[in-house]
KENU-725339 format. One line per 5 residues: number of its first residue (from 1); for each residue x, y, z of N, C-alpha, C, O. Coordinates in steps of 0.02 Angstrom, whole numbers, plus 50000, padded with zeros to 5 digits. Example, Ala and Ser with C-alpha at 12.3 -4.5 7.8 and 13.67 -1.06 7.14 Angstrom:
2
1	50660/49716/50390/50615/49775/50390/50660/49835/50390/50712/49834/50423 | 50642/49888/50354/50684/49947/50357/50645/50002/50394/50670/50057/50402
END
This chain:
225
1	57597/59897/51082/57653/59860/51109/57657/59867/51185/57655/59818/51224 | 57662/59925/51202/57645/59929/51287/57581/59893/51309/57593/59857/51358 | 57514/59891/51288/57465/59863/51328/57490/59791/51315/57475/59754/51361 | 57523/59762/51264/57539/59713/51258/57601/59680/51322/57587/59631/51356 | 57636/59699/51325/57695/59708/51376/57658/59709/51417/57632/59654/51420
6	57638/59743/51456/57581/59749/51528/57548/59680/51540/57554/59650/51593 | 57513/59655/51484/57448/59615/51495/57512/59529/51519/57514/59488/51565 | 57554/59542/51451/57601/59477/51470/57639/59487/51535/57629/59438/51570 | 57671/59524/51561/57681/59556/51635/57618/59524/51703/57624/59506/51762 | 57572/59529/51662/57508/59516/51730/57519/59428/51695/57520/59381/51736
11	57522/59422/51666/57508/59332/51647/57575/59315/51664/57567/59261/51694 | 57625/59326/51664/57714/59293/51692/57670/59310/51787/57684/59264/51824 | 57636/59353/51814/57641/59376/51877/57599/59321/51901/57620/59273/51933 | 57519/59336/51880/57493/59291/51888/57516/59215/51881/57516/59195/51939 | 57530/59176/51849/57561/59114/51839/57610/59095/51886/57615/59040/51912
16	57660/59164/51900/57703/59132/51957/57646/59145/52029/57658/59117/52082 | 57610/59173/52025/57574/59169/52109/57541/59085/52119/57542/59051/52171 | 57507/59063/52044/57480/58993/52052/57541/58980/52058/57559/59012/52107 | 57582/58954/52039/57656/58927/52051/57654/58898/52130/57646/58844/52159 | 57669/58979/52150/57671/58974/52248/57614/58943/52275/57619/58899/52318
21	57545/58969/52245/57514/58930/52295/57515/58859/52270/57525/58827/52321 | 57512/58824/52231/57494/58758/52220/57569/58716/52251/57562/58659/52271 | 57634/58745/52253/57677/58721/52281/57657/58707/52366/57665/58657/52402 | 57624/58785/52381/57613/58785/52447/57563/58723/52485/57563/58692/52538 | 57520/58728/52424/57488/58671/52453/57492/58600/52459/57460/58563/52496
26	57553/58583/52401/57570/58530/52400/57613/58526/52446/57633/58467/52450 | 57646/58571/52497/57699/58568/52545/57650/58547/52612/57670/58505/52653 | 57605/58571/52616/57547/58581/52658/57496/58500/52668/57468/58476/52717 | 57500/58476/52592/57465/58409/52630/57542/58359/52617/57520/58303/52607 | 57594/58357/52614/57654/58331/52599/57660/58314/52685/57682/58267/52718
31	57629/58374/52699/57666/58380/52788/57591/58327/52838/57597/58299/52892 | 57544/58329/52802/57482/58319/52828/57488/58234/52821/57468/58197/52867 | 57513/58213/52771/57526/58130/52727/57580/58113/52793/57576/58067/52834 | 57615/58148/52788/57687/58124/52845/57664/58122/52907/57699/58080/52936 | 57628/58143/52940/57597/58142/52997/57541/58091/53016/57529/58073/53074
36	57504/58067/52956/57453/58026/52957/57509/57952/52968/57503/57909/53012 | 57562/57954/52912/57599/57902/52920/57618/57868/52984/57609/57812/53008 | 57663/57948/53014/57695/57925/53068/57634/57884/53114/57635/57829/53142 | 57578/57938/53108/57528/57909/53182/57525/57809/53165/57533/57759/53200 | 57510/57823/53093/57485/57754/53075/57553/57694/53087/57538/57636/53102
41	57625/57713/53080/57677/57677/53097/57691/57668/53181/57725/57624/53207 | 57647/57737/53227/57659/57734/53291/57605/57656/53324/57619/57613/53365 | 57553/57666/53288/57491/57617/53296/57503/57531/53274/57489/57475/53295 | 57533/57555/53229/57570/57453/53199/57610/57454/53239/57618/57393/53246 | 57665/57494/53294/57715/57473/53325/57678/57459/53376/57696/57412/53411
46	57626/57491/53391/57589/57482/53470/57564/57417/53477/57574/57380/53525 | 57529/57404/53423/57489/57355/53405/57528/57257/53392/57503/57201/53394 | 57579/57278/53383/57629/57224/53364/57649/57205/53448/57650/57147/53466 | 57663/57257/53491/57687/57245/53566/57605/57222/53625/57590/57186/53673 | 57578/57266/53583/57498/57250/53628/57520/57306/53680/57522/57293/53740
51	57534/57359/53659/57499/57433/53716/57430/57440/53722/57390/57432/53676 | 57416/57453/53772/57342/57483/53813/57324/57525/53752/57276/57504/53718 | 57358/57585/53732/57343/57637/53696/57324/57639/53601/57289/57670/53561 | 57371/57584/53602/57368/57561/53524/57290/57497/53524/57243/57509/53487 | 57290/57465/53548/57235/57426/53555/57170/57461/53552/57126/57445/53512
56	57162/57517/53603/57117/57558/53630/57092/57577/53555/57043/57559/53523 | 57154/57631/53538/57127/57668/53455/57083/57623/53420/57022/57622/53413 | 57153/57568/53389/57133/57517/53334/57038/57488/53342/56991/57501/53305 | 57040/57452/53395/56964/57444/53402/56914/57495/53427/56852/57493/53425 | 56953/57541/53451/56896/57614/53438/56865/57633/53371/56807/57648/53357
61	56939/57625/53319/56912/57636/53242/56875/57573/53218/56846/57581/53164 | 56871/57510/53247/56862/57431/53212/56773/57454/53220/56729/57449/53176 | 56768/57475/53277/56684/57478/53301/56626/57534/53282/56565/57536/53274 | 56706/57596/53279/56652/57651/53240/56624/57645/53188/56572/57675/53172 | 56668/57589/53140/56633/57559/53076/56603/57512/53065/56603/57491/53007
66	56573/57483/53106/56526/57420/53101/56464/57474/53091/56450/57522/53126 | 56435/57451/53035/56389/57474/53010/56296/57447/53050/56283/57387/53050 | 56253/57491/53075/56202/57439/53099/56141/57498/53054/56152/57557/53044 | 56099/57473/53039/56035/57499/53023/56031/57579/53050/56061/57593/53101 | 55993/57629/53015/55985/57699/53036/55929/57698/53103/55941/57736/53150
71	55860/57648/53105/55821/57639/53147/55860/57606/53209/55833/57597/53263 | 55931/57588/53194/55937/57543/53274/56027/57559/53281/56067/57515/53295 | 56048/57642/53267/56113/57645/53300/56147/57611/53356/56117/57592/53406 | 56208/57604/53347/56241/57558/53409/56316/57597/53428/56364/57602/53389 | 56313/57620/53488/56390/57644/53512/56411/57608/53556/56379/57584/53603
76	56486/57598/53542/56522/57577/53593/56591/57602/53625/56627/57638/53591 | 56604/57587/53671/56650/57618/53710/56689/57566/53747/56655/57526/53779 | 56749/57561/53749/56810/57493/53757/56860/57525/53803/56855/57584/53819 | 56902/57491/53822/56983/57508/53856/56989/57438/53886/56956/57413/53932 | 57043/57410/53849/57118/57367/53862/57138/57373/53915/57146/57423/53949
81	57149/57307/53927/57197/57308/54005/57241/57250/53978/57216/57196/53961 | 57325/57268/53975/57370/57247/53954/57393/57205/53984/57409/57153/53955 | 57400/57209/54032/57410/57138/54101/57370/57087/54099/57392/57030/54108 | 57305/57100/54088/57276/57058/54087/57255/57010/54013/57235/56952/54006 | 57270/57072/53960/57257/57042/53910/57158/57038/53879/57126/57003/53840
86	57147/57088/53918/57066/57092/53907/57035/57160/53894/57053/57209/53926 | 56987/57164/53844/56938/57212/53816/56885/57211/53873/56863/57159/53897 | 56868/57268/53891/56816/57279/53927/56764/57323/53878/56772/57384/53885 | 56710/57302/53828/56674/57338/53806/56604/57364/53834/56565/57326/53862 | 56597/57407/53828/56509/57441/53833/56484/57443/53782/56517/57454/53731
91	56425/57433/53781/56388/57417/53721/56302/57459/53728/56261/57448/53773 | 56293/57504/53675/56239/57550/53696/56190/57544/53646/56219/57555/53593 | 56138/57534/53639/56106/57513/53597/56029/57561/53594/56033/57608/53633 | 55984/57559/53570/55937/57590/53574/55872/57585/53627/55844/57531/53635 | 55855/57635/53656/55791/57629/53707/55737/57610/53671/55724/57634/53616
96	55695/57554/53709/55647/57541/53665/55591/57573/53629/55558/57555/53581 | 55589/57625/53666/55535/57678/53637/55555/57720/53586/55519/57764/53562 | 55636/57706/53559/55650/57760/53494/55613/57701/53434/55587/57726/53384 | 55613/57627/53441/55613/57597/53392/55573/57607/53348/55543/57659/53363 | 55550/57581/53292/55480/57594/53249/55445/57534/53245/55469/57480/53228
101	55378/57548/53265/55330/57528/53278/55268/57495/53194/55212/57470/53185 | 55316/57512/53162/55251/57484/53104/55303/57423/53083/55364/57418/53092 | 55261/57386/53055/55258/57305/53019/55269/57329/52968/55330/57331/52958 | 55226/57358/52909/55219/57356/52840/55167/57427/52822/55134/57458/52864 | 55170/57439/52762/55136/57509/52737/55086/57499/52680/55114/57479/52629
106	55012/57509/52674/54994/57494/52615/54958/57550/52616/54934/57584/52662 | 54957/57558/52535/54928/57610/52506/54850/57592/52487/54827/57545/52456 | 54814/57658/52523/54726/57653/52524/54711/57706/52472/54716/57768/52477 | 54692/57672/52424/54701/57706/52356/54607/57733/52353/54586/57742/52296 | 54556/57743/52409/54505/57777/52410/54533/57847/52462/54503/57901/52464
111	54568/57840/52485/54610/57901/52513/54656/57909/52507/54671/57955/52545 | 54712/57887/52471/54753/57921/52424/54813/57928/52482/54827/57987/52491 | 54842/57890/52514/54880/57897/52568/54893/57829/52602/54853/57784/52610 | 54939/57831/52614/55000/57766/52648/54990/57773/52708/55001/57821/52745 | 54953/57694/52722/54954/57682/52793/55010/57650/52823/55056/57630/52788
116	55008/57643/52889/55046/57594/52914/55008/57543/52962/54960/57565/52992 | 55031/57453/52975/55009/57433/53004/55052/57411/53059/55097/57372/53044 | 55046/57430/53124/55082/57397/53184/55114/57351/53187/55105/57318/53135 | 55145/57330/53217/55166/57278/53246/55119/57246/53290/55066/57276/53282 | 55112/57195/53337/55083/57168/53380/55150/57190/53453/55211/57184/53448
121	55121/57207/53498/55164/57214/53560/55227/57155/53549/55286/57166/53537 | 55196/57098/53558/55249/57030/53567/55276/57040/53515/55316/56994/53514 | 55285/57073/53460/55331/57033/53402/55375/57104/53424/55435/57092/53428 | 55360/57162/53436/55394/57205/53444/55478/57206/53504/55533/57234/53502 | 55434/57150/53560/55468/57133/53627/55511/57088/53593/55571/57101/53596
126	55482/57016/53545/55546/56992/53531/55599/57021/53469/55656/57004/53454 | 55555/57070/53441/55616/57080/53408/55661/57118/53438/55712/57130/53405 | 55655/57145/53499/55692/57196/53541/55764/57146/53574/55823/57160/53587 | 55722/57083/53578/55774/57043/53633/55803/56985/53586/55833/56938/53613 | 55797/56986/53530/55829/56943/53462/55885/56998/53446/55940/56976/53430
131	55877/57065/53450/55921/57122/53419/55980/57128/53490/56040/57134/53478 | 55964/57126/53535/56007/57107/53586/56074/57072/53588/56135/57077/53592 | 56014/57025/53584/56059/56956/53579/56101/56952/53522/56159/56945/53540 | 56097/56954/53491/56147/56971/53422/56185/57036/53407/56221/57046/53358 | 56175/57068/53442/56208/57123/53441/56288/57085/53497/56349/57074/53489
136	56255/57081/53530/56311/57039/53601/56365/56986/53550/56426/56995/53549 | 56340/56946/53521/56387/56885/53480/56411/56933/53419/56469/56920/53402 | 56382/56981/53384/56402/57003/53356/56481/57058/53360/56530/57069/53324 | 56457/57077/53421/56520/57139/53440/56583/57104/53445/56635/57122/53417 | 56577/57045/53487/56639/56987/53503/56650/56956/53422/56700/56971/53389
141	56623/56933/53408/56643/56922/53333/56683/56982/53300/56742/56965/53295 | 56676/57031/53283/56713/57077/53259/56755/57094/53306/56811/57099/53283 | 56751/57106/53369/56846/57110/53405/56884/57056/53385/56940/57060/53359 | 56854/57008/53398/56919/56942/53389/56926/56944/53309/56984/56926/53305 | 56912/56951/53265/56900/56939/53201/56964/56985/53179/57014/56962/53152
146	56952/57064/53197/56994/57126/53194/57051/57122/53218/57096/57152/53189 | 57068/57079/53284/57130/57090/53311/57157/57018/53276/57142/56961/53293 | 57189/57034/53236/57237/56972/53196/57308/56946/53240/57332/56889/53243 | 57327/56997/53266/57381/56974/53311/57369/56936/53364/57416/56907/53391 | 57301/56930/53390/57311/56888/53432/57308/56908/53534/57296/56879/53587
151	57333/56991/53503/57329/57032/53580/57289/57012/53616/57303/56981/53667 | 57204/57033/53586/57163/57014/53646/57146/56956/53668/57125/56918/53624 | 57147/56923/53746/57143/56852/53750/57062/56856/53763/57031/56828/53719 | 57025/56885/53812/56970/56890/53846/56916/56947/53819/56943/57001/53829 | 56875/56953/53799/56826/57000/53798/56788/57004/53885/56790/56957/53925
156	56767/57047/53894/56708/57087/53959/56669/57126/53912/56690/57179/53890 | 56604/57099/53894/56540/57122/53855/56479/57152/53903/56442/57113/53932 | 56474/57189/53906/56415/57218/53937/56370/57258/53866/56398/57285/53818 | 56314/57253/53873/56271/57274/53808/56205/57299/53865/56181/57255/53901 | 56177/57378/53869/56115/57412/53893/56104/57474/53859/56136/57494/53811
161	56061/57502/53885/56030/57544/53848/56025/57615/53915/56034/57609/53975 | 56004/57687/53870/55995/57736/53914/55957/57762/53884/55953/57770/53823 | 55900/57790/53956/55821/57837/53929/55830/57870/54002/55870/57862/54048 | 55763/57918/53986/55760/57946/54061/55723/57893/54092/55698/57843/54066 | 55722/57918/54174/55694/57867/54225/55635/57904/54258/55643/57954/54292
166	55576/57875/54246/55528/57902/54235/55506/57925/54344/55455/57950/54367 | 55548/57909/54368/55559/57906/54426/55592/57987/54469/55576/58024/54515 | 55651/57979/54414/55680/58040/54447/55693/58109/54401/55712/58165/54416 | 55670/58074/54327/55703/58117/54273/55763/58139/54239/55765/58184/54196 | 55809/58108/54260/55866/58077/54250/55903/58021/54212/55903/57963/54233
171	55925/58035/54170/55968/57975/54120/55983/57933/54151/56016/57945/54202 | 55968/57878/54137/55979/57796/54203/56013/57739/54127/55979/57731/54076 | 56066/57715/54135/56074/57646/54121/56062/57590/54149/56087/57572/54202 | 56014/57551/54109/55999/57517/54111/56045/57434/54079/56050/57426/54018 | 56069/57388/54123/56106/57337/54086/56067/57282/54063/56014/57273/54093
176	56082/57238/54011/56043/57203/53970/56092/57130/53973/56080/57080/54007 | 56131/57137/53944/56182/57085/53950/56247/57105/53967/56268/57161/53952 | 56290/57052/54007/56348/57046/54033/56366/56964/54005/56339/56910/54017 | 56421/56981/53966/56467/56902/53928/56518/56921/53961/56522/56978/53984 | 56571/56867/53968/56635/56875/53952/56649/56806/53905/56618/56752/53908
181	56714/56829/53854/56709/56770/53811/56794/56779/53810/56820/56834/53821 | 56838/56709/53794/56892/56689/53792/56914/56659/53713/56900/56606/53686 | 56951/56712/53691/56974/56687/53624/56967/56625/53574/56940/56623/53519 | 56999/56573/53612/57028/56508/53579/56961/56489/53581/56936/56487/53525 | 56910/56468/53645/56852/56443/53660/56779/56506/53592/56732/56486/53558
186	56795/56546/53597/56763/56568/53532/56741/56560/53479/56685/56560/53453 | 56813/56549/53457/56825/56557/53393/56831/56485/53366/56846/56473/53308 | 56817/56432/53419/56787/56362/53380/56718/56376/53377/56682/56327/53378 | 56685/56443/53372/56609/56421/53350/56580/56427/53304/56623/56461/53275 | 56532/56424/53259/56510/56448/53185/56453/56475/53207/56403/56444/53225
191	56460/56539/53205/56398/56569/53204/56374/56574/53155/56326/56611/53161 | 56381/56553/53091/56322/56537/53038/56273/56479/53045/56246/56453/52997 | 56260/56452/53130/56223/56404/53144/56197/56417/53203/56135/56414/53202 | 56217/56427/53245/56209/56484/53305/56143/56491/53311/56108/56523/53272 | 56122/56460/53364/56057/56510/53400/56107/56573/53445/56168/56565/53452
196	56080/56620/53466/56131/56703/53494/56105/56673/53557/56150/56673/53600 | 56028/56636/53588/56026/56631/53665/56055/56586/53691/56060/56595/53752 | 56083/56529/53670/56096/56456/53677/56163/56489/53666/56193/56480/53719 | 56215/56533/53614/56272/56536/53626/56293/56571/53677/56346/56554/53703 | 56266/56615/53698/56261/56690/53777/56258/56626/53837/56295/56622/53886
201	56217/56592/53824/56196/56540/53902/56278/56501/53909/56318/56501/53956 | 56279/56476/53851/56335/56432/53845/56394/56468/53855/56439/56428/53867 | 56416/56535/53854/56454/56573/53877/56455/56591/53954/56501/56610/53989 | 56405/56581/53964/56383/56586/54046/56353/56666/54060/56365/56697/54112 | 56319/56690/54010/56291/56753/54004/56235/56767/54045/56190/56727/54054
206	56240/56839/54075/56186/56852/54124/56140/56888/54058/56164/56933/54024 | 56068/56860/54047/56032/56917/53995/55972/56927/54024/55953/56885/54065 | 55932/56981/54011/55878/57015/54026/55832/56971/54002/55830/56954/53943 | 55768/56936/54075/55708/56909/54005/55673/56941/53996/55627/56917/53962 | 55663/57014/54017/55618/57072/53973/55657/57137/53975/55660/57181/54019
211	55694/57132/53904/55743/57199/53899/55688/57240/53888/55679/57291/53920 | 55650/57219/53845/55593/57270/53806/55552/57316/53858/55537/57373/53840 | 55529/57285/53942/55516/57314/53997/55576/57341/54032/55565/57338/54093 | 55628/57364/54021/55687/57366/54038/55699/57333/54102/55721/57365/54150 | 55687/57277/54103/55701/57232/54155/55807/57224/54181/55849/57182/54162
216	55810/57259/54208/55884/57232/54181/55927/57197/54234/55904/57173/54286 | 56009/57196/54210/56023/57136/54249/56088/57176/54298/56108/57231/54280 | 56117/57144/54359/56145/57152/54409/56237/57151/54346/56260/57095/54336 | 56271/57206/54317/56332/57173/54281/56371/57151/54328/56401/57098/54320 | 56378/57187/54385/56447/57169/54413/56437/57098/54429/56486/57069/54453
221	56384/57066/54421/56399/56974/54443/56426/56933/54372/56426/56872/54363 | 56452/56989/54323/56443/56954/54261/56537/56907/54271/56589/56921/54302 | 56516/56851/54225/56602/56810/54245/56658/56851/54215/56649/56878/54161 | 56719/56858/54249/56759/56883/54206/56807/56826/54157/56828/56772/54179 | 56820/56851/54084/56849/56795/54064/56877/56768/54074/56887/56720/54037
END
């Protein structure tokens, strides 16, 4: 009867300690939920007025999730100007020498091992400056697309790349393209028909004709929207 008494003693003890903690923790993300809220109710209020700061976030998060290929990461970096009503994006894309270099892989079944076959230089160059270019119509497509309200009037697109400079040894940006694009005038276009060089020109876009040599371009002459 006593070891009995004891053992139910540790099971009433035990049971109330899960008790506390699982309360505790439900107090603990209760507080974590309320906080996510508020931020997220601070961000629809920002976003509804068009603050610098609410804009900034929202398409900070719109861009971290555009998904691009593992061989051809893409970062970008933005800030709003509220007066003016314009996105100023950077656009960073890959140095040409991270890219990969094979076409296709076939298996040489007298040596028992997967080759690879190259590319040709030129197909490599245009696919460097096709990925460009679409990367550029692409980024503006998803700001204007994302901002439903209407905030942003103007995009400022700049799209280059960074390697060392075989010059000084030093990280050098290099610029590739400079757009600026204007909402209303946009968003009459279908880019499911779209050539990307003919729409950049027609924007009045400064672009690189050999990104792949990192040829690049002067931004600050780029138009503002």
């Amino acid at each position: 009867m006593q070891g009995f008494q004891h053992a139910e003693y540790e099971r009433i003890a035990s049971l109330d300690r899960a008790r506390r903690e699982y309360q505790s923790e439900c107090d603990r993300r209760a507080v974590e939920v309320a906080a996510v809220n508020t931020a997220l109710d601070h961000l629809i209020q920002g976003l509804a007025v068009g603050t610098a700061e609410a804009v900034d976030e929202y398409i900070g998060i719109v861009l971290s999730n555009s998904p691009y290929p593992e061989c051809f990461p893409v970062e970008h970096d933005s800030s709003y100007d509220a007066a003016q009503r314009e996105l100023s994006v950077t656009v960073t894309v890959p140095h040409p020498s991270t890219l990969p270099l094979e076409r296709e892989f076939r298996y040489n079944k007298a040596k028992d091992e997967i080759v690879p076959t190259l590319l040709p230089q030129k197909d490599l160059k245009d696919r460097y400056l096709q990925a460009i270019r679409q990367v550029s119509l692409r980024t503006l497509h998803e700001v204007f697309t994302a901002d439903r309200s209407g905030q942003i009037r103007t995009i400022a697109l700049t799209v280059g790349t960074e390697g060392i400079d075989s010059a000084t040894g030093l990280t050098k940006r290099t610029s590739l393209v400079a757009v600026a694009a204007e909402r209303s005038r946009f968003q009459t276009f279908d880019l499911a028909n779209v050539v990307p060089l003919a729409t950049l020109e027609h924007l009045g876009a400064l672009i690189s004709k050999r990104p792949f040599e990192l040829e690049g371009i002067d931004a600050s002459k780029a138009i503002r929207g």
